[in-house]
OpenMM code with the backbone's topology and positions (N, CA, C; nanometers):
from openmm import Vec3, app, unit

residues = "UNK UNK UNK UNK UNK UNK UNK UNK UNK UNK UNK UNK UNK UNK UNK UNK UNK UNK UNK UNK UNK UNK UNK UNK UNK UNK UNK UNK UNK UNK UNK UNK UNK UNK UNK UNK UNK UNK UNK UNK UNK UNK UNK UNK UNK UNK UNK UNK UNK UNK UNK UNK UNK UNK UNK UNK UNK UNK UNK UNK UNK UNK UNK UNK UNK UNK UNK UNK UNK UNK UNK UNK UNK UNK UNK UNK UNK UNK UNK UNK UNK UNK UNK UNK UNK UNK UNK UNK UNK UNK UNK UNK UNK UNK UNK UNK UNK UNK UNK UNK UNK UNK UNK UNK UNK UNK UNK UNK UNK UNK UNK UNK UNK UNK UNK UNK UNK UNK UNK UNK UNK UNK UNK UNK UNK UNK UNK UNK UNK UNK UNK UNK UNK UNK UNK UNK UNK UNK UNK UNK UNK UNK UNK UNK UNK UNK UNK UNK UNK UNK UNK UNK UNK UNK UNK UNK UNK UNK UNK UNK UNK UNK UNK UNK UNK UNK".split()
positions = [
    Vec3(-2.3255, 7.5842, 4.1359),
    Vec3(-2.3479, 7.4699, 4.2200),
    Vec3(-2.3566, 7.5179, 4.3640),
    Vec3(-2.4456, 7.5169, 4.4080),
    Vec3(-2.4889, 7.5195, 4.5687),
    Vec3(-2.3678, 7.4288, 4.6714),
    Vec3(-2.3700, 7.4017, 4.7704),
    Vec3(-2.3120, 7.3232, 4.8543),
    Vec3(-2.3773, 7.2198, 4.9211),
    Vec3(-2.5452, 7.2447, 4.9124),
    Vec3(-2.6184, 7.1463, 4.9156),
    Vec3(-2.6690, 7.0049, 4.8161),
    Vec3(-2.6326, 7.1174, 4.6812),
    Vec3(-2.6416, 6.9826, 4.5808),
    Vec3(-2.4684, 6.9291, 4.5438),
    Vec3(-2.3490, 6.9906, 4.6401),
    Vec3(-2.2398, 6.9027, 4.5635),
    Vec3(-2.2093, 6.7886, 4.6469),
    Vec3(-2.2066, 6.6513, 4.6074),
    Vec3(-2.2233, 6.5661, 4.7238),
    Vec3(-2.0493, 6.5591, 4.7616),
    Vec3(-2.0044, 6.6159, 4.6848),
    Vec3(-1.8320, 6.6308, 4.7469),
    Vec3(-1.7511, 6.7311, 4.8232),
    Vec3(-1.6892, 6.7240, 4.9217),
    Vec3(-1.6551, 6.8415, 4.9612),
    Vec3(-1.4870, 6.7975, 4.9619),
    Vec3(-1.4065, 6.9650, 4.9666),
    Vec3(-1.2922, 6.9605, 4.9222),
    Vec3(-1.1844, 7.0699, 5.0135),
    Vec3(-1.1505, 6.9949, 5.1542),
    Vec3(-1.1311, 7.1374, 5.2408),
    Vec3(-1.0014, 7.1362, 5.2373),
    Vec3(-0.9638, 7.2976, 5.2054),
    Vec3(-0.8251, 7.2877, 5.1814),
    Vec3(-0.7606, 7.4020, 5.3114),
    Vec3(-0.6736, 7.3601, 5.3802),
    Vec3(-0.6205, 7.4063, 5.4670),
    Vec3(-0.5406, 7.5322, 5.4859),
    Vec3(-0.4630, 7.6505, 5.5198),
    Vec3(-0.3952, 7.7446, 5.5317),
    Vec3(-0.2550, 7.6818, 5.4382),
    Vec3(-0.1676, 7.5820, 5.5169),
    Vec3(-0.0912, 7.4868, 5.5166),
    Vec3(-0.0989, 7.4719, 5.3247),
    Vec3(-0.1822, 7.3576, 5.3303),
    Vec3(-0.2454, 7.3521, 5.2010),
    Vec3(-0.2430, 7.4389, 5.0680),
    Vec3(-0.3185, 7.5480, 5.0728),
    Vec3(-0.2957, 7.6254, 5.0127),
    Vec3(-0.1892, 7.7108, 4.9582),
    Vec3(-0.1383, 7.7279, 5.0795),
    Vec3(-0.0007, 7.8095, 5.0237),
    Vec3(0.1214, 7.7390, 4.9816),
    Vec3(0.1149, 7.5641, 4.9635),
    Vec3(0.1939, 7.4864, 4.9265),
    Vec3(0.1436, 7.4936, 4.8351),
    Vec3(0.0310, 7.4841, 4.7559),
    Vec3(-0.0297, 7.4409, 4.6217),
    Vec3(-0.0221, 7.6227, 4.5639),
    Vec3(-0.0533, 7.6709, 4.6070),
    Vec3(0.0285, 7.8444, 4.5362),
    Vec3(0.1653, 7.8662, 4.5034),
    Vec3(0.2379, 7.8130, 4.6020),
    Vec3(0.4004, 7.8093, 4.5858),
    Vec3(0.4175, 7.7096, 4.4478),
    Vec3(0.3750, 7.6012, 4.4332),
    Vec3(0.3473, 7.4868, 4.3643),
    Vec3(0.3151, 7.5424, 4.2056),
    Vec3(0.2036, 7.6483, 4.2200),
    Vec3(0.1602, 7.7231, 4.0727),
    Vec3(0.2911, 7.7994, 4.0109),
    Vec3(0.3835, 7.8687, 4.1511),
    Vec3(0.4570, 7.9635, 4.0990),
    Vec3(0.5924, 7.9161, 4.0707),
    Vec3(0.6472, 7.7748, 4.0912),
    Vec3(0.7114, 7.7072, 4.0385),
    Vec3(0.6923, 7.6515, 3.9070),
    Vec3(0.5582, 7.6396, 3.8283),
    Vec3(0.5005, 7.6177, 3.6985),
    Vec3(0.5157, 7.7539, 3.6175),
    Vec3(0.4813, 7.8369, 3.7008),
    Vec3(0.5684, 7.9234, 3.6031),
    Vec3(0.6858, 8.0080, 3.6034),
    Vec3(0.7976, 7.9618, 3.6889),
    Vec3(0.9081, 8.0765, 3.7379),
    Vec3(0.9869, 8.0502, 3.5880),
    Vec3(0.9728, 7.9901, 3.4790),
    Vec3(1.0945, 8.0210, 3.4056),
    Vec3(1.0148, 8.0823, 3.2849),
    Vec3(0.9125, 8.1603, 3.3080),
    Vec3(0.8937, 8.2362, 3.2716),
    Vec3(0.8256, 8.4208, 3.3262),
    Vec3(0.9220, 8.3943, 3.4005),
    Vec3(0.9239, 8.5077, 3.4880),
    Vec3(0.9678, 8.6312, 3.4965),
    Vec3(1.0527, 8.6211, 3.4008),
    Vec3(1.1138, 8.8054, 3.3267),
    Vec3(1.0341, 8.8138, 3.2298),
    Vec3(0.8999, 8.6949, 3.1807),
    Vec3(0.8614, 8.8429, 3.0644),
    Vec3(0.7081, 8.8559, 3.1575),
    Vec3(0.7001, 8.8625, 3.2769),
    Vec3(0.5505, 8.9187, 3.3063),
    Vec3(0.5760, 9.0644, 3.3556),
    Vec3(0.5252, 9.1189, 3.3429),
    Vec3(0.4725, 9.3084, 3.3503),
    Vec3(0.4650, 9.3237, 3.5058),
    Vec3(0.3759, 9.2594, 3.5343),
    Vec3(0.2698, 9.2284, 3.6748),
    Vec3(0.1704, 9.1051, 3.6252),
    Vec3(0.0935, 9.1063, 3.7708),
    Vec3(0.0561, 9.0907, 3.8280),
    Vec3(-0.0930, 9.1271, 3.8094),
    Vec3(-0.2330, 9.0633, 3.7470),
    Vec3(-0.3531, 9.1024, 3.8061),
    Vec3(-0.4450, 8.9743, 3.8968),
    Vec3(-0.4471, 9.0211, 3.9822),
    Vec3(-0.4988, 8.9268, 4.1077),
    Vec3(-0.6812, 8.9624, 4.0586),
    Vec3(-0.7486, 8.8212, 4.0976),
    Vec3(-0.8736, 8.8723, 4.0734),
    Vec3(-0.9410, 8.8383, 4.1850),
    Vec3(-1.0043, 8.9454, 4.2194),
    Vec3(-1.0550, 8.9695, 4.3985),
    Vec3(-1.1847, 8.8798, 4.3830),
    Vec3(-1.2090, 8.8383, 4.4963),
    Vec3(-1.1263, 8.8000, 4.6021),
    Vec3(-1.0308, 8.7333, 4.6247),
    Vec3(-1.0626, 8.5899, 4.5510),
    Vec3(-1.0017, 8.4530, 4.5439),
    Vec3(-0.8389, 8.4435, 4.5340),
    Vec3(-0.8242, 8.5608, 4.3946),
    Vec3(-0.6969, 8.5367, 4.4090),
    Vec3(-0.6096, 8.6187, 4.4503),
    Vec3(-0.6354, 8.7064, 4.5539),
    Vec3(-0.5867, 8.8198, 4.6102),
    Vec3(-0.4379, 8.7296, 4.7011),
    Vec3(-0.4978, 8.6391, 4.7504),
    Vec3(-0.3753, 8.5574, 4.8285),
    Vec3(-0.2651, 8.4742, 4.7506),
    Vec3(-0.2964, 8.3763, 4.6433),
    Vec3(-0.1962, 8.3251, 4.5742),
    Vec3(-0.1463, 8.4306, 4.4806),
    Vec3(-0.2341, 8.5366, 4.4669),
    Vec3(-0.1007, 8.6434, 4.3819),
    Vec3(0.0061, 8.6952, 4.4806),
    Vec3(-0.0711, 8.7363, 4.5956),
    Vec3(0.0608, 8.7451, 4.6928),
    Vec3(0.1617, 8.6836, 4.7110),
    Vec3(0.1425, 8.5567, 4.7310),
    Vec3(0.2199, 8.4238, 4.7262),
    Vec3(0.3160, 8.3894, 4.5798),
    Vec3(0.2659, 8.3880, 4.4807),
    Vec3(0.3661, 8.3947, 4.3463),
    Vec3(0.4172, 8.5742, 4.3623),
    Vec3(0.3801, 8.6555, 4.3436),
    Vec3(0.4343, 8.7776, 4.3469),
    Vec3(0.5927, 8.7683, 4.4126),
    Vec3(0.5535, 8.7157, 4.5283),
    Vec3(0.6816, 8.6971, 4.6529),
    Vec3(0.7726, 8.5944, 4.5539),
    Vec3(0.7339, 8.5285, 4.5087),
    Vec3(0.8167, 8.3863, 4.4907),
    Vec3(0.8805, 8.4218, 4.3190),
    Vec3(0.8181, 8.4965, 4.2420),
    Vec3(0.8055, 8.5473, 4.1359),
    Vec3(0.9295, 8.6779, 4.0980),
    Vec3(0.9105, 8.7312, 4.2616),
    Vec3(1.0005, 8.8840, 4.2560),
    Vec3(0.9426, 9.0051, 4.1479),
    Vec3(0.8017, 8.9396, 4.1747),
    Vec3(0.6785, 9.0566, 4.0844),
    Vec3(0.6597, 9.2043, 4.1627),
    Vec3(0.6569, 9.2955, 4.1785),
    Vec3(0.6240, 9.4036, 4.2157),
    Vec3(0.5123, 9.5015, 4.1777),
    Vec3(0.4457, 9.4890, 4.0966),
    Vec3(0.3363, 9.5268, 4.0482),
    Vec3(0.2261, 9.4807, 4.0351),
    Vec3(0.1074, 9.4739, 4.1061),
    Vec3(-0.0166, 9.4027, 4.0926),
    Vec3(-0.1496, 9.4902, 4.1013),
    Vec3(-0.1832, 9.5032, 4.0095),
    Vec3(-0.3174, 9.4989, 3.9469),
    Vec3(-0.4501, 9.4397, 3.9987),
    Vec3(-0.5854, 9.4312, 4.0498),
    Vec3(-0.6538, 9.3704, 4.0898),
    Vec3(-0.7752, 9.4129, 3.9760),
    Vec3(-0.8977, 9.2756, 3.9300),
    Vec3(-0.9877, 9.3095, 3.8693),
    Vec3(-1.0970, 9.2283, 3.9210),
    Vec3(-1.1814, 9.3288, 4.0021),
    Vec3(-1.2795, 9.2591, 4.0608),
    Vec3(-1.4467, 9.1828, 3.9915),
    Vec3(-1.3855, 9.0234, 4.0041),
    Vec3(-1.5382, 9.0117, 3.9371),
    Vec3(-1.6410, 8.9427, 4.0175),
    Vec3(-1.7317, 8.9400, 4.0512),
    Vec3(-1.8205, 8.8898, 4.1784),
    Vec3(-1.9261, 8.7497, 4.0996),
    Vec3(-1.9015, 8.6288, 4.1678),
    Vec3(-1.9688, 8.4844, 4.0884),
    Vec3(-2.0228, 8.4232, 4.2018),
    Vec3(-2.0199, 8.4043, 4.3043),
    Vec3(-1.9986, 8.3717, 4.4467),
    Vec3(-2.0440, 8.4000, 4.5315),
    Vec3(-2.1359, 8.3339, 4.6049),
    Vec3(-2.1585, 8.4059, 4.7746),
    Vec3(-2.1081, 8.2872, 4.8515),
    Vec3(-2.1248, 8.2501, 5.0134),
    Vec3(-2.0939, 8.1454, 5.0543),
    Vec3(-2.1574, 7.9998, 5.0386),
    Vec3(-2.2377, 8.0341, 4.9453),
    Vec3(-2.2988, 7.8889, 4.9242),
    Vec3(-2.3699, 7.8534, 4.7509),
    Vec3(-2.3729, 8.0121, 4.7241),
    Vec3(-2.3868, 7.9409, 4.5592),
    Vec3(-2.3340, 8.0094, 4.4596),
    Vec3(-2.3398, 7.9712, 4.3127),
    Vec3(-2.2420, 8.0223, 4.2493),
    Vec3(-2.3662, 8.1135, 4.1127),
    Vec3(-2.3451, 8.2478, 4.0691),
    Vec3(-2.4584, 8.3123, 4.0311),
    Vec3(-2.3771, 8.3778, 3.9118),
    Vec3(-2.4514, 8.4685, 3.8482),
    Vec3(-2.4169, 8.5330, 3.6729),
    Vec3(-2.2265, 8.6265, 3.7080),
    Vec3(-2.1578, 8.6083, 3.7062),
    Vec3(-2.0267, 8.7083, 3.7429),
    Vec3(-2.0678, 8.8279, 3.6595),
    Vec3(-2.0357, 8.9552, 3.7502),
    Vec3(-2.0042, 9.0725, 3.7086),
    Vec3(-1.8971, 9.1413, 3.7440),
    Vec3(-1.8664, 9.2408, 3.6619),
    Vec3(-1.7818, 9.2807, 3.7074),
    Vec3(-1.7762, 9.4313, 3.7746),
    Vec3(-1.7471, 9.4332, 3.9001),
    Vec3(-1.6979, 9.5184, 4.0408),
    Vec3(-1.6619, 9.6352, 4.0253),
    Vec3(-1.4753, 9.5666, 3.9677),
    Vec3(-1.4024, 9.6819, 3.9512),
    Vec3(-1.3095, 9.6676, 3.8422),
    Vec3(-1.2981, 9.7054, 3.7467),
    Vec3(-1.1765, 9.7188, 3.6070),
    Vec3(-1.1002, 9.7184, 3.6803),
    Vec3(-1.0129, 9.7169, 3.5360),
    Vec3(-0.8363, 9.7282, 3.5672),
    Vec3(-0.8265, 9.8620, 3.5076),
    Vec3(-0.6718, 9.9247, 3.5348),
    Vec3(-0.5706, 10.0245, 3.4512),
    Vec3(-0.6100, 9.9974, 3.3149),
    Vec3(-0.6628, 10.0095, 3.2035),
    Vec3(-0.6765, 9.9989, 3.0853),
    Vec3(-0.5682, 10.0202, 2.9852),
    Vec3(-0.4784, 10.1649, 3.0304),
    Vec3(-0.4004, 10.2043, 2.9800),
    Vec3(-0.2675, 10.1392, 3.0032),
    Vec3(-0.3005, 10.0773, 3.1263),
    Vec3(-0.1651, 10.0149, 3.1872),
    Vec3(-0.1397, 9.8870, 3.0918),
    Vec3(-0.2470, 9.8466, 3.1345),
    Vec3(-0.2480, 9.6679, 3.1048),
    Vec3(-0.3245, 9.6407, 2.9542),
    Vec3(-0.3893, 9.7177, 2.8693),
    Vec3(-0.4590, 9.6922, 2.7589),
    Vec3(-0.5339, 9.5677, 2.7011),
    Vec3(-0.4238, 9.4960, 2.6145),
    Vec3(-0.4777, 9.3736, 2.6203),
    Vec3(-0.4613, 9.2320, 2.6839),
    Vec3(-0.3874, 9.2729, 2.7953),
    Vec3(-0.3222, 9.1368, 2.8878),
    Vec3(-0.1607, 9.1062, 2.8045),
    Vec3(-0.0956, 9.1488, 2.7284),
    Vec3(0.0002, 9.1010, 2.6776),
    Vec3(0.0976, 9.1273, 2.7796),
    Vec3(0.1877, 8.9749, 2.8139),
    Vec3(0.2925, 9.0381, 2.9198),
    Vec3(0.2222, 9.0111, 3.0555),
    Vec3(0.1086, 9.0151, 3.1015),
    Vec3(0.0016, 9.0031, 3.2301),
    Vec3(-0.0018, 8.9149, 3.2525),
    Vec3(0.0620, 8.8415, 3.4081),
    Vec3(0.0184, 8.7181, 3.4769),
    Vec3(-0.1686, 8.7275, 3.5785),
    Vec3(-0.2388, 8.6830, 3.5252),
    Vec3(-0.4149, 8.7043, 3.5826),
    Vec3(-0.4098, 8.5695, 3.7221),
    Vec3(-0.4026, 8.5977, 3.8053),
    Vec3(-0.4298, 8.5230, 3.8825),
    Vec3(-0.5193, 8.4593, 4.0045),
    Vec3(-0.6346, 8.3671, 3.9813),
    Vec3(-0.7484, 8.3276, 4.0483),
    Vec3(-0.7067, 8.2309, 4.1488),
    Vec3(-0.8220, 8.2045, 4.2339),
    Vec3(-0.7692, 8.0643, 4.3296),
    Vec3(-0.7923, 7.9131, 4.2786),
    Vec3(-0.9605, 7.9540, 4.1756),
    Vec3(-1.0362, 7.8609, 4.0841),
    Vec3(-1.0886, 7.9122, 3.9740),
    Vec3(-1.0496, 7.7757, 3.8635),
    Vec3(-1.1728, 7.8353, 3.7566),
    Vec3(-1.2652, 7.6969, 3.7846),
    Vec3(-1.3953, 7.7478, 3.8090),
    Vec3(-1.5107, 7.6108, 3.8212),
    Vec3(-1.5446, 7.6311, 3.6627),
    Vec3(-1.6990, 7.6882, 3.6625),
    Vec3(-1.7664, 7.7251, 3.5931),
    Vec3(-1.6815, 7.7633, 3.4290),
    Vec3(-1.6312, 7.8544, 3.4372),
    Vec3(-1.5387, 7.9104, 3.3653),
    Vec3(-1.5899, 8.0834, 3.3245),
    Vec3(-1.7245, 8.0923, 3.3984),
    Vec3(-1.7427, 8.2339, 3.3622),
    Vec3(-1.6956, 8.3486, 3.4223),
    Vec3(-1.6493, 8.3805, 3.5198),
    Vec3(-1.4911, 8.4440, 3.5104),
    Vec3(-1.3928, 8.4359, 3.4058),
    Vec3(-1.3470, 8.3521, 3.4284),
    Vec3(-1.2487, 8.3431, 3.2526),
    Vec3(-1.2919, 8.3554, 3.1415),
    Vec3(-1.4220, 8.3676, 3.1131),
    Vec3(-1.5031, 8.3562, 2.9542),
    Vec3(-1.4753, 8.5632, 3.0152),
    Vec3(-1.4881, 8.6368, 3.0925),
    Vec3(-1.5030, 8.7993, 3.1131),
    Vec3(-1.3262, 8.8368, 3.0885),
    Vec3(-1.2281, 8.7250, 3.1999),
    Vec3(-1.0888, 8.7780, 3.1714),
    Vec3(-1.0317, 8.7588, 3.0265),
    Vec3(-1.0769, 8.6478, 2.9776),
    Vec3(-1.0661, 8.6001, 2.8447),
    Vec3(-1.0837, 8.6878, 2.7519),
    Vec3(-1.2231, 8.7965, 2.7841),
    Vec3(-1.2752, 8.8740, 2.6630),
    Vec3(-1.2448, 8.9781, 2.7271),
    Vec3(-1.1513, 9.0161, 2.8087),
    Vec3(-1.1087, 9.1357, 2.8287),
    Vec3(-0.9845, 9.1916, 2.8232),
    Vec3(-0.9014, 9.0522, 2.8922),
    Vec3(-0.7383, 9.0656, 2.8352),
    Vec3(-0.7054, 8.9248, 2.7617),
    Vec3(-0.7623, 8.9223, 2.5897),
    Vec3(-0.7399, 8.7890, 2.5524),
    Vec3(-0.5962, 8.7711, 2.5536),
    Vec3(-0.4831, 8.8322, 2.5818),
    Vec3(-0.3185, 8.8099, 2.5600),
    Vec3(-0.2537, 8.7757, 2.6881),
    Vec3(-0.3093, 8.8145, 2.7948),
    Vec3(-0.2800, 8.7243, 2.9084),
    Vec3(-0.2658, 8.5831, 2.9842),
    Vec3(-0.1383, 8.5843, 3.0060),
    Vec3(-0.1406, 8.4456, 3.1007),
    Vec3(-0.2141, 8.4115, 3.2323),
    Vec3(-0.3533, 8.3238, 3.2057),
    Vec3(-0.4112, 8.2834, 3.3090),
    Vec3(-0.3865, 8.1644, 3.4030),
    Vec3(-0.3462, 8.2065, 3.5700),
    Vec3(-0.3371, 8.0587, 3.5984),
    Vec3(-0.4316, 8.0605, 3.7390),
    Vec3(-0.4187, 7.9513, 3.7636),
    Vec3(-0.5338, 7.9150, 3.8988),
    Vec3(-0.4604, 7.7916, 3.9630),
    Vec3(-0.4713, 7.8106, 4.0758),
    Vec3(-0.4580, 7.7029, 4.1550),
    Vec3(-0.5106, 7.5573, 4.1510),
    Vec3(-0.6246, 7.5974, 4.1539),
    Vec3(-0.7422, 7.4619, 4.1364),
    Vec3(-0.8289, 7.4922, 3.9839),
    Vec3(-0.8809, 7.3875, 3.8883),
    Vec3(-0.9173, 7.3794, 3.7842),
    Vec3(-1.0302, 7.2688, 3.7935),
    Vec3(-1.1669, 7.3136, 3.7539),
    Vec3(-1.2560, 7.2050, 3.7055),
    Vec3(-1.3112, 7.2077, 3.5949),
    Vec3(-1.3273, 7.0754, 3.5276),
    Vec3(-1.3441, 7.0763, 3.4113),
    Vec3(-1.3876, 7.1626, 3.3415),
    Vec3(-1.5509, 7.2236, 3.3361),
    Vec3(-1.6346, 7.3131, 3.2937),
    Vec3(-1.5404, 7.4355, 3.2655),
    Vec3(-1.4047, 7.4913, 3.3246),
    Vec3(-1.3335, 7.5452, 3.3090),
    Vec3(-1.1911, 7.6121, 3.2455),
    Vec3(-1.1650, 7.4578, 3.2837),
    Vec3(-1.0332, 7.3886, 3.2944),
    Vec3(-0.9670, 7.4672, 3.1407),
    Vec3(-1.0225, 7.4759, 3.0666),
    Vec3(-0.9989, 7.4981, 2.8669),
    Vec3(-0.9234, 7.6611, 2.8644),
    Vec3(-0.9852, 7.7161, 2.9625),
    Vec3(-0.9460, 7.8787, 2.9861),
    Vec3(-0.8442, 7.8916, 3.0797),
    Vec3(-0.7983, 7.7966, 3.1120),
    Vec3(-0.6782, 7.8813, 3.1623),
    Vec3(-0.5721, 7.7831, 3.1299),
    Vec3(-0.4230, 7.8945, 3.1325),
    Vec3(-0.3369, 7.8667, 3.1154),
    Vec3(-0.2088, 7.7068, 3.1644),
    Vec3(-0.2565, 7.7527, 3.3166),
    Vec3(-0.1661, 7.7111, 3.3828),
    Vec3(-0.2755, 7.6462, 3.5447),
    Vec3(-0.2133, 7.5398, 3.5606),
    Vec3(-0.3161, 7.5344, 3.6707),
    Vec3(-0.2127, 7.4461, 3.8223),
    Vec3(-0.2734, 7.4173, 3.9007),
    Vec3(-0.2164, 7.3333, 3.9893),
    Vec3(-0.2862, 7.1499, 3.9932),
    Vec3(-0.3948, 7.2018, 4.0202),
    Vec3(-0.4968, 7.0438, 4.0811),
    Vec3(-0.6229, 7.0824, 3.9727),
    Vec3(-0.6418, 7.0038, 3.9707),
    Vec3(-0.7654, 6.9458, 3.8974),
    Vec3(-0.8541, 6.8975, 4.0147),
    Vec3(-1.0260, 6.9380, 3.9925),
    Vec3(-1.0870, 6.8923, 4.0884),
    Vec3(-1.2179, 6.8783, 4.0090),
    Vec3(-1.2554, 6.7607, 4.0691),
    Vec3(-1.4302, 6.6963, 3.9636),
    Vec3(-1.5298, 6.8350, 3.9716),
    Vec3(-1.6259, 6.8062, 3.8843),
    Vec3(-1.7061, 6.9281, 3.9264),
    Vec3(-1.7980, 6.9680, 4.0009),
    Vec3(-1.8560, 6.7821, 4.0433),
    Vec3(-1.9309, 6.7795, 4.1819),
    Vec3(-1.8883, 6.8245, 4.2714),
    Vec3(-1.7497, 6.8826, 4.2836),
    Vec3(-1.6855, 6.9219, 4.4461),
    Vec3(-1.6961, 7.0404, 4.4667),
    Vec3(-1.7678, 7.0514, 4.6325),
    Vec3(-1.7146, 7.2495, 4.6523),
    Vec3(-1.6212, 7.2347, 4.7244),
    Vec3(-1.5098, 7.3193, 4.6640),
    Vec3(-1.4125, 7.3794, 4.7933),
    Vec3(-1.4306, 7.4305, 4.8734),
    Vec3(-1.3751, 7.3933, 4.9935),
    Vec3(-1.3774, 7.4935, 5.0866),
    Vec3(-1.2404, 7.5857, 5.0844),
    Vec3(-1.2427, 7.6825, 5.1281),
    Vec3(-1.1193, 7.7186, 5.1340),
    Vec3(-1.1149, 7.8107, 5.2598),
    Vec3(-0.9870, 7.8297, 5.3258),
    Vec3(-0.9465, 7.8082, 5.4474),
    Vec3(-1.0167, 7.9654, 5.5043),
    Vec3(-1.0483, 8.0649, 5.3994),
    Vec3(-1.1266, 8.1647, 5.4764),
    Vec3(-1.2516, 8.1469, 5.4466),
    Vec3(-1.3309, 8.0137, 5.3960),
    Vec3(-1.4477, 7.9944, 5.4473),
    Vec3(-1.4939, 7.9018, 5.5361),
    Vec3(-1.3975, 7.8114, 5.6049),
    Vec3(-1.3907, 7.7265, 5.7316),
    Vec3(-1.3551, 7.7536, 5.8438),
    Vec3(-1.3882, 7.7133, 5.9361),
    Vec3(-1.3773, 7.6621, 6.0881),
    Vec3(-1.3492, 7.5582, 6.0922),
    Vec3(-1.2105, 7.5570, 6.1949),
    Vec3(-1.1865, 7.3799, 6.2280),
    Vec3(-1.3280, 7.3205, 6.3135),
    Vec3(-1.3404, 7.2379, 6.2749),
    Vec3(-1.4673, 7.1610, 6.3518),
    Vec3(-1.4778, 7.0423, 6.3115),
    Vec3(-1.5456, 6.9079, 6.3736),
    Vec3(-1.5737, 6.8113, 6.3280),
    Vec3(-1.6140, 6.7381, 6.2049),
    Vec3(-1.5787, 6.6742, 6.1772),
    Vec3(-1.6213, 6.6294, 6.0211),
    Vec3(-1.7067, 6.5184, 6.0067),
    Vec3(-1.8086, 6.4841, 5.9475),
    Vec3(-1.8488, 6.3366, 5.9227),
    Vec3(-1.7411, 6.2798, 5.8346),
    Vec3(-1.7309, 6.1342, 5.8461),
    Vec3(-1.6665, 6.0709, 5.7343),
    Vec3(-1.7232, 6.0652, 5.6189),
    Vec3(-1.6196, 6.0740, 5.5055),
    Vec3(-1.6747, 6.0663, 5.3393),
    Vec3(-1.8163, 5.9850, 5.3132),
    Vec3(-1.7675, 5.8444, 5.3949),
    Vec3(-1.8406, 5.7199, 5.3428),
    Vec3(-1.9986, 5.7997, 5.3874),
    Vec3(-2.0246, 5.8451, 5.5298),
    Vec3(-2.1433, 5.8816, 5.5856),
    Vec3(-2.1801, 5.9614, 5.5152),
    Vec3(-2.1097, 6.0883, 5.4722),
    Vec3(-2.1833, 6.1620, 5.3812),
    Vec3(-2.2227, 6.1461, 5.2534),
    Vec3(-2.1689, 6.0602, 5.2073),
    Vec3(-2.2181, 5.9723, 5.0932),
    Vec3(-2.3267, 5.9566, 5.1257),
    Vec3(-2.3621, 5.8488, 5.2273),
    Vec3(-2.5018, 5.7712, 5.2271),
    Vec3(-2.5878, 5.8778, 5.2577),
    Vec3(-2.6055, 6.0284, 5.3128),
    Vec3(-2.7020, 6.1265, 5.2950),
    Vec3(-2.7556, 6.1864, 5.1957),
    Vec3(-2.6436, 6.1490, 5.0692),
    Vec3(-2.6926, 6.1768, 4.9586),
    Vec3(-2.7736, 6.1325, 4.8949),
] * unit.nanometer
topology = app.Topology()
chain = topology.addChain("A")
for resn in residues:
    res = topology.addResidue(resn, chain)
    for name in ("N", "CA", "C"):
        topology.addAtom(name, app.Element.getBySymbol(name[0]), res)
């Protein structure tokens, strides 16, 4: 989904975010002695793994880079950079952690790569939503997020106005 065809937008703040990360890692702190680590999946979830890691008392993190994304549309995911293979094998024991699952094709690659891992995400939309574990918010699928390292504070139109441009 482009940002031109989502007629919703969804801006989530510094503030924001790291309440709704803290928020994920309270969903899962009582199960928190049996995760290994930590695999953060770059970019997105490079920050809320930081954020549960801390809150978690995780020390080990893993990153597996898969690329779906530019700043305005969303394209085939590949993948960047593996993980430890030997480390992490089949995800058993592995907390995987994203910012979103939209689409779900990221998770259809973490899915078929560490099917024994616990997946969670912050934000969840439907098309997605089935693949992961654990989530925070639910968000329609017409909506793009923004998220706080792809904004500038600046003026906003109101909802209602941008509606009627649609």
């Amino acid at each position: 989904m482009s940002t031109a065809s989502a007629p919703k937008r969804f801006i989530v703040s510094w503030d924001q975010f790291h309440r709704d990360s803290k928020a994920l890692a309270w969903r899962l702190v009582e199960k928190a002695s049996e995760w290994k680590g930590i695999i953060a999946i770059t970019r997105g979830g490079l920050i809320p793994a930081g954020i549960i890691a801390r809150e978690l008392e995780i020390k080990l993190i893993e990153t597996l880079c898969i690329s779906s994304y530019d700043d305005q549309t969303q394209r085939t995911a590949k993948v960047l950079k593996g993980i430890d293979e030997k480390r992490v094998e089949d995800g058993a024991g592995w907390l995987v952690i994203d910012d979103l699952v939209d689409s779900g094709n990221t998770a259809k690659i973490i899915r078929t790569t560490l099917p024994k891992a616990h997946m969670a995400t912050v934000y969840a939309k439907p098309a997605g939503e089935p693949l992961v574990d654990t989530y925070v918010t639910w968000v329609s699928q017409d909506t793009w997020i923004y998220f706080p390292w792809d904004a500038e504070f600046q003026p906003m139109d109101p909802i209602a106005s941008v509606r009627k441009q649609v």
